[in-house]
PDB file as gemmi writes it, atoms N, CA and C in Angstrom:
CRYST1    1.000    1.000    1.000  90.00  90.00  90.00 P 1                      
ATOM      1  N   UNK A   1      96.900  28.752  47.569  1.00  0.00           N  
ATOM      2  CA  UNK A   1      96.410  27.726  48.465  1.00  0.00           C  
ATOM      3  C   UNK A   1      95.554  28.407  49.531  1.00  0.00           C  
ATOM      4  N   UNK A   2      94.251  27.837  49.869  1.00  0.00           N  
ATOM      5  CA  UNK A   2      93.361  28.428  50.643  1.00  0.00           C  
ATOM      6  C   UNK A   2      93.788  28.402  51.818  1.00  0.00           C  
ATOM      7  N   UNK A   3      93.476  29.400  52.910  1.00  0.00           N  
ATOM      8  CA  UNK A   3      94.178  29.270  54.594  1.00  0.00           C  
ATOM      9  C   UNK A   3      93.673  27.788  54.628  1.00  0.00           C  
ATOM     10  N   UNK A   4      92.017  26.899  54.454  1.00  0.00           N  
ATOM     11  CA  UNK A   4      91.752  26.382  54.899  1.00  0.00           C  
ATOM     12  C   UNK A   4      92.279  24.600  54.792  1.00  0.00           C  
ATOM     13  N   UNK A   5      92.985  24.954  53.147  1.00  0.00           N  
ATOM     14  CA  UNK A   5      93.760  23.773  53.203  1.00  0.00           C  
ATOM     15  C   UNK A   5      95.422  23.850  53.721  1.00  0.00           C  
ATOM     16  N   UNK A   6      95.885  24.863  54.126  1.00  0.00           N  
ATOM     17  CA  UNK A   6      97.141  25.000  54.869  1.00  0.00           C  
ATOM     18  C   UNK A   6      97.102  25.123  56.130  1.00  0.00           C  
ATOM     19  N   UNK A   7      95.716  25.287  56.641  1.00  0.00           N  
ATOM     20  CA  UNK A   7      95.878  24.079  58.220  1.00  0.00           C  
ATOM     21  C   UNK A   7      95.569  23.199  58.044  1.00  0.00           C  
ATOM     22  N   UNK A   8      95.173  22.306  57.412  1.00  0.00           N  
ATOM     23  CA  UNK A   8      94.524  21.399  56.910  1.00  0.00           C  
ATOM     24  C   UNK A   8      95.950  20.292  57.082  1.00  0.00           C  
ATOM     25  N   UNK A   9      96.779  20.703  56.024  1.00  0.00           N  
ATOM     26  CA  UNK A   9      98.128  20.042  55.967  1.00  0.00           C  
ATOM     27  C   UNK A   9      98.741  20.054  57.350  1.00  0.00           C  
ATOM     28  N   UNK A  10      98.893  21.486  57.617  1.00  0.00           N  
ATOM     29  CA  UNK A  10      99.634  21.454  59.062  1.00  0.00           C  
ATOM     30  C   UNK A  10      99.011  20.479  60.109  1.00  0.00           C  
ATOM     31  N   UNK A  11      97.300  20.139  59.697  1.00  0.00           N  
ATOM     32  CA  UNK A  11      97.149  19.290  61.136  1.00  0.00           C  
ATOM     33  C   UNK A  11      97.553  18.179  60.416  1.00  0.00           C  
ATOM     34  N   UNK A  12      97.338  17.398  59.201  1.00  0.00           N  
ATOM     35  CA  UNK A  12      98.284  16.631  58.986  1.00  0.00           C  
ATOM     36  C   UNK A  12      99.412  15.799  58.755  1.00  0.00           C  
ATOM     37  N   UNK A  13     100.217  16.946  59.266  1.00  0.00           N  
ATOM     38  CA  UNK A  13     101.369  16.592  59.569  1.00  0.00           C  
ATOM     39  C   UNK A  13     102.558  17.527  59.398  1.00  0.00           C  
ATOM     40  N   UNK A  14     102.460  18.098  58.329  1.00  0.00           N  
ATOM     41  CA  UNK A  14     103.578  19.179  57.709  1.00  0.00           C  
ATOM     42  C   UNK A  14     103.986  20.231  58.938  1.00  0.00           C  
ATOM     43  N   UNK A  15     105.645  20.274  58.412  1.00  0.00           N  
ATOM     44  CA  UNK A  15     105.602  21.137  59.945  1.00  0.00           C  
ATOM     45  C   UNK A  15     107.187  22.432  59.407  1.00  0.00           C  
ATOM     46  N   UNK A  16     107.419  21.946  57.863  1.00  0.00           N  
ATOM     47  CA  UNK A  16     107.866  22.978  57.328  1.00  0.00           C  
ATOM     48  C   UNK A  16     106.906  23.710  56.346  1.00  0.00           C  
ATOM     49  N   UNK A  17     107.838  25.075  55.707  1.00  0.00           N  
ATOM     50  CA  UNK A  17     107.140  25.795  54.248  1.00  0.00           C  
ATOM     51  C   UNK A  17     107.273  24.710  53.078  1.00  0.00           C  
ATOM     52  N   UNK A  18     107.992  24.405  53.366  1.00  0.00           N  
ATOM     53  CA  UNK A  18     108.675  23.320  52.230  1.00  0.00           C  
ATOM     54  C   UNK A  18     107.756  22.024  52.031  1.00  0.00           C  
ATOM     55  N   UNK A  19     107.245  21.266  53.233  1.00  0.00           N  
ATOM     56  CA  UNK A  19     106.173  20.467  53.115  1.00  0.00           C  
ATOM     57  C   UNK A  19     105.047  20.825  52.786  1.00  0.00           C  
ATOM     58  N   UNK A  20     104.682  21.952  53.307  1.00  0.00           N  
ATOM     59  CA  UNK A  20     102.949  22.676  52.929  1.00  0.00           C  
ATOM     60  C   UNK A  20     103.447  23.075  51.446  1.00  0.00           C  
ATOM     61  N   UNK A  21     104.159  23.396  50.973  1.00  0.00           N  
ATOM     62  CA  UNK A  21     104.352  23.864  49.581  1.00  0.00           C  
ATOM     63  C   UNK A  21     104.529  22.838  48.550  1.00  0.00           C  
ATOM     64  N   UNK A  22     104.889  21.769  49.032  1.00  0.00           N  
ATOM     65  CA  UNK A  22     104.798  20.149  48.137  1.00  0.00           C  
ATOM     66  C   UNK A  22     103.580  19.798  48.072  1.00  0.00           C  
ATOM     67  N   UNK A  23     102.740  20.056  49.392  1.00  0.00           N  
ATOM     68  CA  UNK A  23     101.003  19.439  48.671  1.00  0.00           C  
ATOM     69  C   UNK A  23     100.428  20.465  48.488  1.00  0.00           C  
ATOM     70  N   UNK A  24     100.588  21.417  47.828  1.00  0.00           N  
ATOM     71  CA  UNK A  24     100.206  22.674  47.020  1.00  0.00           C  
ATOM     72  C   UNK A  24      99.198  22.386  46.328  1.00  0.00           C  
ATOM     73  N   UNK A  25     100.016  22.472  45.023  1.00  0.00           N  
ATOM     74  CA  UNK A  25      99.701  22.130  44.281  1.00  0.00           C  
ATOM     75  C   UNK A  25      99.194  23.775  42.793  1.00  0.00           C  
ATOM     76  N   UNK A  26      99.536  24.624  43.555  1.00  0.00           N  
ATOM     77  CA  UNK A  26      99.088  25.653  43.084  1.00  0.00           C  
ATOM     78  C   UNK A  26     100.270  26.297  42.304  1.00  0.00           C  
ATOM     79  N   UNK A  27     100.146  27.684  41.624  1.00  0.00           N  
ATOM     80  CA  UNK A  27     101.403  28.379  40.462  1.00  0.00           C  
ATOM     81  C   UNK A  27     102.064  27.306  39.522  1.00  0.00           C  
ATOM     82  N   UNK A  28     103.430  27.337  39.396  1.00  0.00           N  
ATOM     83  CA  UNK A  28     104.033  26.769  38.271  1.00  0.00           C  
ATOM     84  C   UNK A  28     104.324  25.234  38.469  1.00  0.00           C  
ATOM     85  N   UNK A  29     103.864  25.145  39.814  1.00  0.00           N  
ATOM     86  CA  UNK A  29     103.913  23.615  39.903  1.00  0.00           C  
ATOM     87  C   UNK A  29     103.918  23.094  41.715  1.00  0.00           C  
ATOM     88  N   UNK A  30     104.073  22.188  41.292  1.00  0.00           N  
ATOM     89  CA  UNK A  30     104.268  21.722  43.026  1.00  0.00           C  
ATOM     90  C   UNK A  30     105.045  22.120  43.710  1.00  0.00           C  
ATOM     91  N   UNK A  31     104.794  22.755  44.790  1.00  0.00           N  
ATOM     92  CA  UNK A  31     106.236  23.137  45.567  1.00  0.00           C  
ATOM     93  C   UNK A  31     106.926  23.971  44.952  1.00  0.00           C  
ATOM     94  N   UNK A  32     106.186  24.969  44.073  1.00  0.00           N  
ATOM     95  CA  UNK A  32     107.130  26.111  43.081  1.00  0.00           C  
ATOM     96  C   UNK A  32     107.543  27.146  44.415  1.00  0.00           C  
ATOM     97  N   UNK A  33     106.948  27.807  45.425  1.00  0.00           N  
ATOM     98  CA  UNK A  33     107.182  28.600  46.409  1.00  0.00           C  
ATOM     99  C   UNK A  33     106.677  29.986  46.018  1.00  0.00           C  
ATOM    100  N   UNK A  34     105.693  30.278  45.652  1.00  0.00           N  
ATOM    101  CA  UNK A  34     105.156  31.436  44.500  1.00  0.00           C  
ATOM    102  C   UNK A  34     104.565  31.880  45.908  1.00  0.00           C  
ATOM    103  N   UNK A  35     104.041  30.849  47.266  1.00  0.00           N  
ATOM    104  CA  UNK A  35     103.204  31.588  48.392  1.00  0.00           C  
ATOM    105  C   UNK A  35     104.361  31.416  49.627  1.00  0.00           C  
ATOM    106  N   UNK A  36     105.881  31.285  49.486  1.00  0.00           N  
ATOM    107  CA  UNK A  36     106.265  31.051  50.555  1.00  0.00           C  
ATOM    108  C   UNK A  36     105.961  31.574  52.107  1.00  0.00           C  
ATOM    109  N   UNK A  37     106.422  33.073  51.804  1.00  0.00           N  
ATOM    110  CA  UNK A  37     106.035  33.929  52.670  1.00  0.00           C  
ATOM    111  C   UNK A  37     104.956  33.703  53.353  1.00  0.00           C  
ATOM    112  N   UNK A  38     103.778  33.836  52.766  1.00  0.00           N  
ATOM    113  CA  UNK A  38     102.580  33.612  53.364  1.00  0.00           C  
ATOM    114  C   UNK A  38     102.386  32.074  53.875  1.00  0.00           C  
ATOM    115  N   UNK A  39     102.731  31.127  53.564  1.00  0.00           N  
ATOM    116  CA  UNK A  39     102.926  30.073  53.843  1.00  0.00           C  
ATOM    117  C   UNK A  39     103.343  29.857  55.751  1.00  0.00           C  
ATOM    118  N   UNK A  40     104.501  30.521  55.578  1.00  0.00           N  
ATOM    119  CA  UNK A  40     105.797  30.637  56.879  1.00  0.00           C  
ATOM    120  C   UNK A  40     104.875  31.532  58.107  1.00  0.00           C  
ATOM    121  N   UNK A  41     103.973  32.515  57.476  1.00  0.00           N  
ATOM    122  CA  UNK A  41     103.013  33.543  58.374  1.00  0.00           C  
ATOM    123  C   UNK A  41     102.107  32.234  59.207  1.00  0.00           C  
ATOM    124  N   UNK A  42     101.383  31.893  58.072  1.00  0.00           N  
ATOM    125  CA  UNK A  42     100.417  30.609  58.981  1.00  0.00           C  
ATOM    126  C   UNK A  42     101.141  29.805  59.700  1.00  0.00           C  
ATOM    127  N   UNK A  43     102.049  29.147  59.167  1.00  0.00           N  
ATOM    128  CA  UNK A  43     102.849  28.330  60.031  1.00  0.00           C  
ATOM    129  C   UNK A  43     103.133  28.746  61.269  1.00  0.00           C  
ATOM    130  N   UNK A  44     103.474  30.064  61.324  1.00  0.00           N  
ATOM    131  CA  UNK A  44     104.649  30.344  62.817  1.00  0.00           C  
ATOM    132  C   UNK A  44     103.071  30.820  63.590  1.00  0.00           C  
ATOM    133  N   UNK A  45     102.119  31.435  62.866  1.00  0.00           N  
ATOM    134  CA  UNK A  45     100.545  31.413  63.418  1.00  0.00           C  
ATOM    135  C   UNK A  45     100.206  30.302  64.627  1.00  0.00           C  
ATOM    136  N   UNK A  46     100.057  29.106  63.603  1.00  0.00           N  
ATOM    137  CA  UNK A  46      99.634  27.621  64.450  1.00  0.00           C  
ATOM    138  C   UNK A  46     100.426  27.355  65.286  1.00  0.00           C  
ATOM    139  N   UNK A  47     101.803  27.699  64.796  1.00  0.00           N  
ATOM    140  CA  UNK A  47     102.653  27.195  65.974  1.00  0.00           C  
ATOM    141  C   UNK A  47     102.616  28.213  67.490  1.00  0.00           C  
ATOM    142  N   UNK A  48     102.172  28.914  67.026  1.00  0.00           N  
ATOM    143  CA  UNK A  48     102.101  30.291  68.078  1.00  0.00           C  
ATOM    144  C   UNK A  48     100.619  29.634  69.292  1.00  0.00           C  
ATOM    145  N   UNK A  49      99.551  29.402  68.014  1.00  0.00           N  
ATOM    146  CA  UNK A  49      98.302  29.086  68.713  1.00  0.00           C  
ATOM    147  C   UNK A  49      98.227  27.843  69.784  1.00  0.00           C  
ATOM    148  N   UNK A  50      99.180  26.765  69.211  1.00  0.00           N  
ATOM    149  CA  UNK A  50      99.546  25.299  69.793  1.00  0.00           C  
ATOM    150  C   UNK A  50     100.209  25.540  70.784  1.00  0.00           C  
ATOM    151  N   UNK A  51     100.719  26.638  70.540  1.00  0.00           N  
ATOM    152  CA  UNK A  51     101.720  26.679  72.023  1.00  0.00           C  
ATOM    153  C   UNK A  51     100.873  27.648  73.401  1.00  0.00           C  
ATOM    154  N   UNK A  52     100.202  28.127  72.786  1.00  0.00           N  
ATOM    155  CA  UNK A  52     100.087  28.879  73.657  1.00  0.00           C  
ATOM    156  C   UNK A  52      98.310  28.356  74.686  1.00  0.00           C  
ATOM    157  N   UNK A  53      98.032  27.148  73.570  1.00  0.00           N  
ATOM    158  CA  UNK A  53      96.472  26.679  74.371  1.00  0.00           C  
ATOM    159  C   UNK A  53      97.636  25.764  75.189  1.00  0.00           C  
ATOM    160  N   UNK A  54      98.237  24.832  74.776  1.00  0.00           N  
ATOM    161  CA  UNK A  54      99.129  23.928  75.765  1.00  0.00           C  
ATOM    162  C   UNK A  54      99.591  24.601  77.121  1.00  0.00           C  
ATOM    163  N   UNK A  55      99.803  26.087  77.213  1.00  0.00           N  
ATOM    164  CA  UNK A  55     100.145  26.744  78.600  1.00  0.00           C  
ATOM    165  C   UNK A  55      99.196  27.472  78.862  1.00  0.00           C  
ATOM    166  N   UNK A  56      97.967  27.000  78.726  1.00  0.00           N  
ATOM    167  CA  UNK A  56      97.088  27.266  79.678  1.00  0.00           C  
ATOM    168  C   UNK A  56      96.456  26.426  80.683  1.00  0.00           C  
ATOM    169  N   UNK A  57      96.240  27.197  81.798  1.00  0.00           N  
ATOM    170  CA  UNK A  57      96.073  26.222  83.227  1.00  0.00           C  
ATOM    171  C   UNK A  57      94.671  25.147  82.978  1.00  0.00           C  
ATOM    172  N   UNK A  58      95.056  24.508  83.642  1.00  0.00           N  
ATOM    173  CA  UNK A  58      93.758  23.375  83.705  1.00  0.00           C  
ATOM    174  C   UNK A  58      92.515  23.589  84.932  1.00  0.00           C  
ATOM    175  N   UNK A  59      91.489  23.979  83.915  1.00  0.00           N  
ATOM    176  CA  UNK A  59      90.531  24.311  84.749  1.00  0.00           C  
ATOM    177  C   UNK A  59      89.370  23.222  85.241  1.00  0.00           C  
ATOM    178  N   UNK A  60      89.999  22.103  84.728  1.00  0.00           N  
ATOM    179  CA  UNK A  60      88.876  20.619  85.123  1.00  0.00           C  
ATOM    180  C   UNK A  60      89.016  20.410  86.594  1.00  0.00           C  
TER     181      UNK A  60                                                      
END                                                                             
């Protein structure tokens, strides 16, 4: 699965490995877990990135 469709999902909603790995669609089948790992990397990524623009000060 390309990085670009696994943020893709994540901005759509998915917010486990387990959801991004159901609209896969890639290896032995749906949701086989063949990319978990890498999956869980992006994830805790975005979640890292989301959190960390939200605590930044407001410069308006």
């Amino acid at each position: 699965m390309p990085r670009e469709q696994v943020e893709a999902t994540i901005l759509a909603g998915a917010r486990t490995v387990r959801e991004i790995g159901d609209r896969c669609g890639a290896g032995k089948g749906a949701g086989c877990g063949c990319c978990r790992k890498r999956l869980a990397k992006l994830l805790l990524e975005h979640r890292l990135k989301s959190t960390s623009v939200e605590n930044l000060p407001n410069t308006a």
